[in-house]
MDAnalysis code that builds the backbone (N, CA, C; Angstrom):
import MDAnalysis as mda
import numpy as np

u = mda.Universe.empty(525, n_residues=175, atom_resindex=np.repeat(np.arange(175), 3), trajectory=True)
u.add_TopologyAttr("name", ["N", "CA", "C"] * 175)
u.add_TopologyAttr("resid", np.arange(1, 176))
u.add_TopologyAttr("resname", ["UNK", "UNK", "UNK", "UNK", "UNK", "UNK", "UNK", "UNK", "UNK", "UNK", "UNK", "UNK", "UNK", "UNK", "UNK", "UNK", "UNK", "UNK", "UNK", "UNK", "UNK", "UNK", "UNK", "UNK", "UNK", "UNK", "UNK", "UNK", "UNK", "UNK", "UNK", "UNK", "UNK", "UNK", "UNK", "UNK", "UNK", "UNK", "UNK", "UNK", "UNK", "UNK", "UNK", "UNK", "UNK", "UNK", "UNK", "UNK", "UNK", "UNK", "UNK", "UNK", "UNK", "UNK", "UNK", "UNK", "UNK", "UNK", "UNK", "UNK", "UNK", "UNK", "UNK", "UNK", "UNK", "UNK", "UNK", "UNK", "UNK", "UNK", "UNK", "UNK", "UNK", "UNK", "UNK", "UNK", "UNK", "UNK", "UNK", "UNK", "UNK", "UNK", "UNK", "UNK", "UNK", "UNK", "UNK", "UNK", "UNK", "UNK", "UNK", "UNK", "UNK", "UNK", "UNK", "UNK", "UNK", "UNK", "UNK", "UNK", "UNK", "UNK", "UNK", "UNK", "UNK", "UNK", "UNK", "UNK", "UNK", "UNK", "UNK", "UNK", "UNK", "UNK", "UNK", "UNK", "UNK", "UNK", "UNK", "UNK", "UNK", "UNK", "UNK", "UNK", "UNK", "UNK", "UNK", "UNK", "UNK", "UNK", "UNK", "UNK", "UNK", "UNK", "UNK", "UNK", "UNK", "UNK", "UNK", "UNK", "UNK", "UNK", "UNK", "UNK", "UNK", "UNK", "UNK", "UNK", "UNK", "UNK", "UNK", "UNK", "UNK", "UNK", "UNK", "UNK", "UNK", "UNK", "UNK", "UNK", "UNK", "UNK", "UNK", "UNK", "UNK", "UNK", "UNK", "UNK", "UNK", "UNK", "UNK", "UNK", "UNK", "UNK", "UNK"])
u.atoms.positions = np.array([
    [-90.529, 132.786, 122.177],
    [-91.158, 131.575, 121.674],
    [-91.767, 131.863, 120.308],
    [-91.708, 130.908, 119.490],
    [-92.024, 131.277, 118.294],
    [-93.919, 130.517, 117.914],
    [-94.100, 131.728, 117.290],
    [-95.940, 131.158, 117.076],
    [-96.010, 130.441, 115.419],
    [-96.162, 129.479, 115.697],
    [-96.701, 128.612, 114.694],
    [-97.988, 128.126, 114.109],
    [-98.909, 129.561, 114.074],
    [-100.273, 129.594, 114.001],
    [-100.621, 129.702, 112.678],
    [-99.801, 130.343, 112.162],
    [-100.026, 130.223, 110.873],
    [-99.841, 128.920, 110.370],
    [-99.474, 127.813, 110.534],
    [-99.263, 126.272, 110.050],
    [-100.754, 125.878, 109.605],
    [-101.808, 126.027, 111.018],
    [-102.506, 125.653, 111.281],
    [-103.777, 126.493, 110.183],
    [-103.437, 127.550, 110.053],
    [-104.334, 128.304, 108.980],
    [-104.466, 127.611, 107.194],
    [-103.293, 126.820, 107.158],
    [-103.136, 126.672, 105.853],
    [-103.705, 125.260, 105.231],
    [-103.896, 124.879, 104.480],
    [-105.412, 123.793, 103.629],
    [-104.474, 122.752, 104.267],
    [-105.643, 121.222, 104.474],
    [-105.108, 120.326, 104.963],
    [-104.004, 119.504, 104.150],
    [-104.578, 119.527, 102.936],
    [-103.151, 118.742, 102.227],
    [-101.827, 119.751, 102.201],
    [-101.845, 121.057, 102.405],
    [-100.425, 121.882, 102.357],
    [-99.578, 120.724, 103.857],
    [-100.633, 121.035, 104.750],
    [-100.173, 120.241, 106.516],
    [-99.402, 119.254, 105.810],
    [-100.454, 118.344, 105.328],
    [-99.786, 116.726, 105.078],
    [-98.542, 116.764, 104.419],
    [-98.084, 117.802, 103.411],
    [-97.060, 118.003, 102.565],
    [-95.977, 117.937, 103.277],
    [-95.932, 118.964, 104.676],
    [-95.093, 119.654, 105.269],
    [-94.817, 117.985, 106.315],
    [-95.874, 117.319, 106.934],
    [-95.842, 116.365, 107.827],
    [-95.240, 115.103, 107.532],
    [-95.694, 114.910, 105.659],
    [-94.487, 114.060, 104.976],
    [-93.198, 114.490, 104.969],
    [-92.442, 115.534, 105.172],
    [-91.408, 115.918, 104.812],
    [-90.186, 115.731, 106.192],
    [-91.198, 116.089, 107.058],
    [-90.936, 116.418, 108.992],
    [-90.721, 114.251, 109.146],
    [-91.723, 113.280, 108.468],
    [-91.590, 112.290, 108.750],
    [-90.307, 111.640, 107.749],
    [-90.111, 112.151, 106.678],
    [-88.779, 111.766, 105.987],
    [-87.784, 112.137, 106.786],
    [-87.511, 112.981, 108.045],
    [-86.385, 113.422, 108.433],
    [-86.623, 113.178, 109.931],
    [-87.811, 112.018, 110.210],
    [-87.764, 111.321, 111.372],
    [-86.275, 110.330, 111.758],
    [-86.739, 110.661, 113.007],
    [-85.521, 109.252, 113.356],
    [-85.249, 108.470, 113.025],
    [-83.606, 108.097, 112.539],
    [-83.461, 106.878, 112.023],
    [-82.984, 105.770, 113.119],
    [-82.461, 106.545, 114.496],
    [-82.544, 105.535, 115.523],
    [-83.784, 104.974, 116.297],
    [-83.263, 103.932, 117.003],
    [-83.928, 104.155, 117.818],
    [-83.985, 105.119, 119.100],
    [-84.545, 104.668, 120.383],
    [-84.947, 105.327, 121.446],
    [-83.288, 105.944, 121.771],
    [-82.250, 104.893, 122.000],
    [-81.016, 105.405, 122.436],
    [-80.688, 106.805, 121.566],
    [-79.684, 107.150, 122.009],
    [-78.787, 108.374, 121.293],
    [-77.829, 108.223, 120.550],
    [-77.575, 106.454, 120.216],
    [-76.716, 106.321, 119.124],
    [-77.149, 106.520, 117.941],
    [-76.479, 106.556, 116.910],
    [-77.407, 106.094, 115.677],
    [-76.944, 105.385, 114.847],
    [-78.245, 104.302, 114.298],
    [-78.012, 103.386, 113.555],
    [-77.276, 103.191, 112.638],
    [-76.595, 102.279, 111.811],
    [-75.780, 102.147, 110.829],
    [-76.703, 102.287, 109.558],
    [-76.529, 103.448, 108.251],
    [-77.254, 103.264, 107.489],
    [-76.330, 103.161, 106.128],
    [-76.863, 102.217, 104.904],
    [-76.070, 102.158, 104.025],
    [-76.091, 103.418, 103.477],
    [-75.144, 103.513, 102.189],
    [-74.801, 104.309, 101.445],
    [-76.251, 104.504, 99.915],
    [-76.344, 103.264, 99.977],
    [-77.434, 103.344, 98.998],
    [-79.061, 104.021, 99.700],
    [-79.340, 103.836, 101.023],
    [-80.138, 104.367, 101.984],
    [-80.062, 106.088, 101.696],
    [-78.672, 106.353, 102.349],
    [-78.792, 107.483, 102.123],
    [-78.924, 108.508, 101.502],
    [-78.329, 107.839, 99.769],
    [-78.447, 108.194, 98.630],
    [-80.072, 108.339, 98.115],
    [-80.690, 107.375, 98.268],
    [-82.485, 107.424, 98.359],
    [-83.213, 108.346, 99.118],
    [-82.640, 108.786, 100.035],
    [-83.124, 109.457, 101.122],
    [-83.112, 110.764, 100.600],
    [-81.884, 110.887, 100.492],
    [-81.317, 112.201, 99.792],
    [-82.242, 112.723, 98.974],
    [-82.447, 111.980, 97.973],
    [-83.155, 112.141, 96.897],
    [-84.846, 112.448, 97.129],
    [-85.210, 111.745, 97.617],
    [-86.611, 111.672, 98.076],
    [-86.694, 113.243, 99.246],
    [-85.693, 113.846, 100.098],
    [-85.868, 114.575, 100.888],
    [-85.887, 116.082, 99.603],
    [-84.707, 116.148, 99.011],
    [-84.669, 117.118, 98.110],
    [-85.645, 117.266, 96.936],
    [-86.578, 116.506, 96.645],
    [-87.687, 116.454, 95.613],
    [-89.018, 116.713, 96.930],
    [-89.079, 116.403, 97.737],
    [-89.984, 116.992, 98.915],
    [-90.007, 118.528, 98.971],
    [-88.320, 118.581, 99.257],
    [-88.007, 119.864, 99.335],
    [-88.865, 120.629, 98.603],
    [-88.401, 120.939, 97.385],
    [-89.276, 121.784, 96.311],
    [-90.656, 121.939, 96.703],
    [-91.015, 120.457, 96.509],
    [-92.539, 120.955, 96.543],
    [-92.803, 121.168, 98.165],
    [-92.922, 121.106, 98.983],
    [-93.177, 122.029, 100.105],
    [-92.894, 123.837, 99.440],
    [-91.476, 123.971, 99.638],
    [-91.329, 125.190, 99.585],
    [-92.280, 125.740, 98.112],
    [-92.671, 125.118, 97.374],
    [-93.820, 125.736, 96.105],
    [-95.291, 126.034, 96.967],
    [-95.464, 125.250, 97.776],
    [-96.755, 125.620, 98.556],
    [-96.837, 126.975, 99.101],
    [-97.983, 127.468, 98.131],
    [-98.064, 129.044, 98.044],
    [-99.003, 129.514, 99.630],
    [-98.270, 128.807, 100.587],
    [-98.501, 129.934, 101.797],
    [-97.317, 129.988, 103.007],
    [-97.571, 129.929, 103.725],
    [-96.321, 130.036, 105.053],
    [-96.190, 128.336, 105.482],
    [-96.852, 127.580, 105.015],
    [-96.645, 126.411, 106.141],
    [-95.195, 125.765, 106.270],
    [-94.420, 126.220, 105.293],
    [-92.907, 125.233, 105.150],
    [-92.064, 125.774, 106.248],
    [-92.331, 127.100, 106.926],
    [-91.667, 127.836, 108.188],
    [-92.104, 126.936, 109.486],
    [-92.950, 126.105, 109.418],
    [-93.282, 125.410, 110.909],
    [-92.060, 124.153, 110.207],
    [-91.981, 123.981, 109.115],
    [-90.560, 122.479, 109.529],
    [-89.087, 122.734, 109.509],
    [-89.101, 124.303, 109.707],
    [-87.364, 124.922, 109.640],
    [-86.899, 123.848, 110.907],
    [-87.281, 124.141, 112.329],
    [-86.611, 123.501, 112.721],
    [-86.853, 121.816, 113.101],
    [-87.461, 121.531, 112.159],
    [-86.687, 119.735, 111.909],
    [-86.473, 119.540, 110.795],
    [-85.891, 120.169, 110.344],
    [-85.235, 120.133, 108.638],
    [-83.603, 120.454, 108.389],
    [-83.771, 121.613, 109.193],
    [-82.260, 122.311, 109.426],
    [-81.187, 121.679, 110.651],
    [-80.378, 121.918, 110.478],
    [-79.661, 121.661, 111.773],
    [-80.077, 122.635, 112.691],
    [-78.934, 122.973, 113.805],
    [-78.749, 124.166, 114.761],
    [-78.426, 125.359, 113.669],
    [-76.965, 124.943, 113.339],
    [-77.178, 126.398, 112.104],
    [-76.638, 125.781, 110.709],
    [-77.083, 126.968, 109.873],
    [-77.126, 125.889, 108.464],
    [-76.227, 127.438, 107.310],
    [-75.513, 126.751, 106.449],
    [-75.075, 127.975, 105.893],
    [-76.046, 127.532, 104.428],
    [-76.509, 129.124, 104.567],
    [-77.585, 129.385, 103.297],
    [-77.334, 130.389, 102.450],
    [-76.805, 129.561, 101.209],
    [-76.123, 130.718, 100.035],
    [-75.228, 131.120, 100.702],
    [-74.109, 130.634, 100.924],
    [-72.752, 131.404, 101.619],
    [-72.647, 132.104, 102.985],
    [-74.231, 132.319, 103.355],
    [-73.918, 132.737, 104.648],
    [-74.642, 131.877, 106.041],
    [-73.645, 131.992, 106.820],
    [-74.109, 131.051, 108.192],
    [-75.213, 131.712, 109.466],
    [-76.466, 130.765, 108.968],
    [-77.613, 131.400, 109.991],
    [-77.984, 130.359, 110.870],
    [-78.694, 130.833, 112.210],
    [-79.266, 130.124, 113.121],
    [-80.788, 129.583, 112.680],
    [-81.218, 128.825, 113.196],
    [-82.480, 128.522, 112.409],
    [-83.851, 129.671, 112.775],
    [-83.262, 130.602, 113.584],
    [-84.280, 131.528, 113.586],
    [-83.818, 132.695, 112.534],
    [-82.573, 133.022, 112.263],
    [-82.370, 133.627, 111.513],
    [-82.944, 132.975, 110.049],
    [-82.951, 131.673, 109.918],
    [-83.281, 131.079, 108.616],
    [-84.788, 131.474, 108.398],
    [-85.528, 131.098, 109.408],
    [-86.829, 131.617, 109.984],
    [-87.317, 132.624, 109.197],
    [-86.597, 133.896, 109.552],
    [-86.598, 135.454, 109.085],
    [-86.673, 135.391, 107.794],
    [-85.501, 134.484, 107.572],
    [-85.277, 134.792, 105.932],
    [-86.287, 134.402, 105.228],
    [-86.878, 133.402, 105.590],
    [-87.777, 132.139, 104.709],
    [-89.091, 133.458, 104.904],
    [-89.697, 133.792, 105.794],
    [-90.974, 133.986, 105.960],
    [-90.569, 135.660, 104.661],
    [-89.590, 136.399, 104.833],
    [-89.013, 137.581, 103.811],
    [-88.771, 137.231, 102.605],
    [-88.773, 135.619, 102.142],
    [-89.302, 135.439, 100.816],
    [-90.518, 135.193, 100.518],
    [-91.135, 134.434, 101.353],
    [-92.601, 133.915, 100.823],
    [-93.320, 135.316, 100.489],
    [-92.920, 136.628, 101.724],
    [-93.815, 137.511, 101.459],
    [-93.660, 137.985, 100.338],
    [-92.335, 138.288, 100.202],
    [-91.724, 138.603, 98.481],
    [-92.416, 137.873, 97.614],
    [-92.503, 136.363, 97.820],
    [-93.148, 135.543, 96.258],
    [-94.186, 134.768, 96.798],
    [-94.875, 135.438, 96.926],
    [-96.199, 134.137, 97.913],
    [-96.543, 132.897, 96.769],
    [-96.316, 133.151, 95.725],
    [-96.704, 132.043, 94.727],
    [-95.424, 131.702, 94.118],
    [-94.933, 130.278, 94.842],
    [-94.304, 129.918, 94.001],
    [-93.889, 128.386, 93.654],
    [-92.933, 128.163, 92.720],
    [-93.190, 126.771, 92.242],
    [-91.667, 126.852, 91.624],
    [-91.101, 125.358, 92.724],
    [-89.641, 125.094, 92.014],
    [-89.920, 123.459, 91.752],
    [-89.372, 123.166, 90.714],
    [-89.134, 121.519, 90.309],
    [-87.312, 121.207, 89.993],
    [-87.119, 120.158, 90.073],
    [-86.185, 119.823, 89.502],
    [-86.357, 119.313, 87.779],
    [-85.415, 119.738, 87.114],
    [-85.404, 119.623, 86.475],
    [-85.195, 118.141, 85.730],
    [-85.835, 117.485, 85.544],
    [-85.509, 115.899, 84.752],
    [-84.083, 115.664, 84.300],
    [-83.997, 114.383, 85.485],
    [-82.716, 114.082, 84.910],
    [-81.386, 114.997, 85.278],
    [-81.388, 115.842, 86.381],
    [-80.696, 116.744, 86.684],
    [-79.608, 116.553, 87.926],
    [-80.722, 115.633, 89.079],
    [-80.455, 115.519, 90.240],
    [-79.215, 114.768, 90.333],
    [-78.179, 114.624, 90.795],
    [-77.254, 114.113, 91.098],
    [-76.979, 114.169, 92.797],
    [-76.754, 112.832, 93.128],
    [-76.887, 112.912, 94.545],
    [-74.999, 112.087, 95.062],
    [-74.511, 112.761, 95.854],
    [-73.518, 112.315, 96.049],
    [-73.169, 112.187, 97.573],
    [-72.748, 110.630, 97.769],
    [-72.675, 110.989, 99.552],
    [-71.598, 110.004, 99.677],
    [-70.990, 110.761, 101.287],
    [-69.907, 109.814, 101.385],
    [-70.242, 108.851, 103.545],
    [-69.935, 107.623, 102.837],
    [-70.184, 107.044, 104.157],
    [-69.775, 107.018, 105.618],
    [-68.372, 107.723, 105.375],
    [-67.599, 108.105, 106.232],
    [-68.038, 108.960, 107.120],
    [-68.761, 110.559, 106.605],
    [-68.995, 111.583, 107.194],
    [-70.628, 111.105, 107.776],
    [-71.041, 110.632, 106.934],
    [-72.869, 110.264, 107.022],
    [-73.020, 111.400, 106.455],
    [-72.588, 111.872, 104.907],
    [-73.300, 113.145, 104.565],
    [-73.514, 113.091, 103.150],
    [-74.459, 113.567, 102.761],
    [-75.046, 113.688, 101.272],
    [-75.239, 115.388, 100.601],
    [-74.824, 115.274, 99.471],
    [-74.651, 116.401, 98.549],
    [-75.916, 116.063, 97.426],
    [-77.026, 116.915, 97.760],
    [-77.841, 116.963, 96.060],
    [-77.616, 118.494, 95.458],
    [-77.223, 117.421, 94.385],
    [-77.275, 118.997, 92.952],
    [-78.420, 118.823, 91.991],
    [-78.636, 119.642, 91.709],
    [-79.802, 119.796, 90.429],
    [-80.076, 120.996, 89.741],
    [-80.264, 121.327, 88.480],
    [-81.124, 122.215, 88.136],
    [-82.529, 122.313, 88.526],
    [-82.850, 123.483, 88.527],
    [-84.416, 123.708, 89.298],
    [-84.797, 124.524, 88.071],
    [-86.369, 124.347, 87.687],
    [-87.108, 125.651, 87.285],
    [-88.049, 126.166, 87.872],
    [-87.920, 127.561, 87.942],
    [-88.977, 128.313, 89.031],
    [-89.890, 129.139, 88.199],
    [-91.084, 129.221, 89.189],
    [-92.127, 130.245, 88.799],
    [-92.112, 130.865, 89.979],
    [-92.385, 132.099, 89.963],
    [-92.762, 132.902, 91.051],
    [-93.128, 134.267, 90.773],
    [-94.101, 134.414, 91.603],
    [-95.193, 135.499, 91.944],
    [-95.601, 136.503, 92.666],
    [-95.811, 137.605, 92.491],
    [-96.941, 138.476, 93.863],
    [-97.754, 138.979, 93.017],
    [-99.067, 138.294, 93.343],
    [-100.279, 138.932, 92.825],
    [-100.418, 140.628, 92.959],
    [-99.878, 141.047, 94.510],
    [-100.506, 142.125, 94.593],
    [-99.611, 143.262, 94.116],
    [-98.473, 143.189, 93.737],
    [-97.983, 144.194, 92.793],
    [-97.929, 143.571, 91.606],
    [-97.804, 142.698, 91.274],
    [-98.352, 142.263, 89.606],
    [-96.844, 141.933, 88.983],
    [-96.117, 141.368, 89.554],
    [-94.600, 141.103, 89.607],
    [-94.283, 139.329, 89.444],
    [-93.726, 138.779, 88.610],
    [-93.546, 137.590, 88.612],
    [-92.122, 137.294, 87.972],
    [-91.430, 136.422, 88.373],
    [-90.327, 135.798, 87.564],
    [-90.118, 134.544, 87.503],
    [-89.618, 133.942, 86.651],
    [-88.981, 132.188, 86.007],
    [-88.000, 131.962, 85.505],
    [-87.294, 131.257, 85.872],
    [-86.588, 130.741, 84.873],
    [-85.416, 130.116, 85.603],
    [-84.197, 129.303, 85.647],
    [-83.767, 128.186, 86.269],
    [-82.684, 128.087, 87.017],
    [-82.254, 127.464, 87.818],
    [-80.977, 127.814, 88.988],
    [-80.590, 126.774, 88.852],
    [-78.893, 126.625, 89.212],
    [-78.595, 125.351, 89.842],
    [-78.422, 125.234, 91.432],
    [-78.891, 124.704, 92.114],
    [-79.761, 124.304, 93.261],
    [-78.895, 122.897, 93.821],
    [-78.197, 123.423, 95.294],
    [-78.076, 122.366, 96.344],
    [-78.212, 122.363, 97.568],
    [-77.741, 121.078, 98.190],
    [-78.694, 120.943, 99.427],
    [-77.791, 119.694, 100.251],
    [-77.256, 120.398, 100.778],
    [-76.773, 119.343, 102.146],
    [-77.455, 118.636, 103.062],
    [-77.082, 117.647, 103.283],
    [-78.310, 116.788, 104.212],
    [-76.858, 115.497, 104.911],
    [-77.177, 116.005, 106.445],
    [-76.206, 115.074, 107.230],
    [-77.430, 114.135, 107.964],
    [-76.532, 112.880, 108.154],
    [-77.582, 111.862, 108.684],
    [-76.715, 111.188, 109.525],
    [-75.491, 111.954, 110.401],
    [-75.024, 111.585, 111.755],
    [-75.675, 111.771, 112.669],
    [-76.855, 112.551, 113.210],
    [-77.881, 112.635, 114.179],
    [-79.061, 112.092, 114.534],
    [-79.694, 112.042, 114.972],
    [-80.563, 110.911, 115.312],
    [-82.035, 110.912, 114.384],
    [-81.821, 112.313, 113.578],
    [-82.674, 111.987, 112.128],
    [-81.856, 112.740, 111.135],
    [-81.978, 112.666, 109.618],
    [-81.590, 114.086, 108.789],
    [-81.645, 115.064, 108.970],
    [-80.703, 115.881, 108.744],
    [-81.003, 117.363, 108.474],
    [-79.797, 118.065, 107.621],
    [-80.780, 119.177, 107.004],
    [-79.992, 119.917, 105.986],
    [-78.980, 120.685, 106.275],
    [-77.916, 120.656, 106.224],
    [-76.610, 121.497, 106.393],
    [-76.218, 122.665, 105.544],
    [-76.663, 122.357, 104.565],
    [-76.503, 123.646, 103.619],
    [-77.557, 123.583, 102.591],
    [-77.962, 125.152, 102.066],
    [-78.593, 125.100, 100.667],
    [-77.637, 126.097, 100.067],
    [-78.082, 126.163, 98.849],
    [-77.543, 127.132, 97.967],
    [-77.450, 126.818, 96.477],
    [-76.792, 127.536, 95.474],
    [-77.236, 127.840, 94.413],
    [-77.109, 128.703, 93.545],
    [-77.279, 128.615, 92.016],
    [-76.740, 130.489, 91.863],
    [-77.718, 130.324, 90.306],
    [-78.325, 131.662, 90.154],
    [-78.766, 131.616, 88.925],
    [-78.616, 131.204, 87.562],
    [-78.895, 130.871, 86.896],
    [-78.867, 130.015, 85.507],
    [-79.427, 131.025, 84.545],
    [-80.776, 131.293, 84.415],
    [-81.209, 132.600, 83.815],
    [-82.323, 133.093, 84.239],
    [-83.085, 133.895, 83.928],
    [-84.319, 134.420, 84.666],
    [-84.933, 135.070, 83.268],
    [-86.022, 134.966, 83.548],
    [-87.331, 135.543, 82.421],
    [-88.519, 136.807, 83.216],
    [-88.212, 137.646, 83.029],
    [-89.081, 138.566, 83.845],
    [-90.344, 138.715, 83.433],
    [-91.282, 138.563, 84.230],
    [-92.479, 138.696, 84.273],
    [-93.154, 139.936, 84.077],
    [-94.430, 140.299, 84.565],
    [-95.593, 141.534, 84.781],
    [-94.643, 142.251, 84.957],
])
């Protein structure tokens, strides 16, 4: 069983960040197990609004974005080319924060391109991102910008992300 105590340690607006993000990827049905018909322009908004969440959660410089892996992710999600379970995603996520406890991604203005097709119920965001990131305690920081995507299927009875990934653009080394 996994402990989610650390959620609870972290400032109340980090919570709310994470609780807006968990409620963007609430149910779009109702009670049944079908799910609703949603337009294309819906999902395209959605998209958009989930992947600009994205960021800023994951910039929140402590652990709380690991309590919404699993209502964010599917069952398993391929991340950067490789296919993990959401506890494996788990692992990974909490082995960066420790790596960069401070950090900060945006999209870049004007970058985002969101593409979805109605057929599958699935949406593609691309964007450039710029990052900051940090560890105070070895005195180590880097920046500078990726291109950044993010799968998000909305055949299930809420969103969830199917893929991330991405590949460097350039980097500026820090301390």
């Amino acid at each position: 069983m996994q402990s989610y105590g650390f959620f609870f340690r972290c400032s109340a607006e980090q919570r709310m960040k994470t609780y807006k993000l968990i409620a963007l990827l609430a149910p779009l049905a109702a009670c049944s197990s079908s799910v609703q018909a949603i337009s294309l322009a819906e999902m395209r908004e959605r998209t958009a609004v989930i992947a600009s969440r994205y960021l800023e959660i994951w910039s929140a410089n402590n652990a709380s974005p690991i309590s919404g892996v699993p209502y964010m992710y599917g069952p398993t999600v391929i991340f950067y080319g490789k296919r993990y379970t959401q506890a494996n995603l788990v692992d990974e996520k909490r082995r960066a924060i420790r790596q960069w406890p401070v950090r900060k991604y945006v999209h870049r203005p004007g970058t985002l391109k969101i593409d979805c097709n109605a057929s599958t119920l699935k949406c593609a965001a691309r964007s450039t991102i710029d990052f900051d990131v940090g560890n105070p305690s070895n005195g180590t920081s880097k920046s500078g910008s990726a291109k950044f995507d993010l799968g998000v299927s909305f055949a299930d009875r809420h969103p969830v992300i199917l893929y991330e990934g991405g590949s460097l653009n350039s980097r500026r080394a820090g301390r």
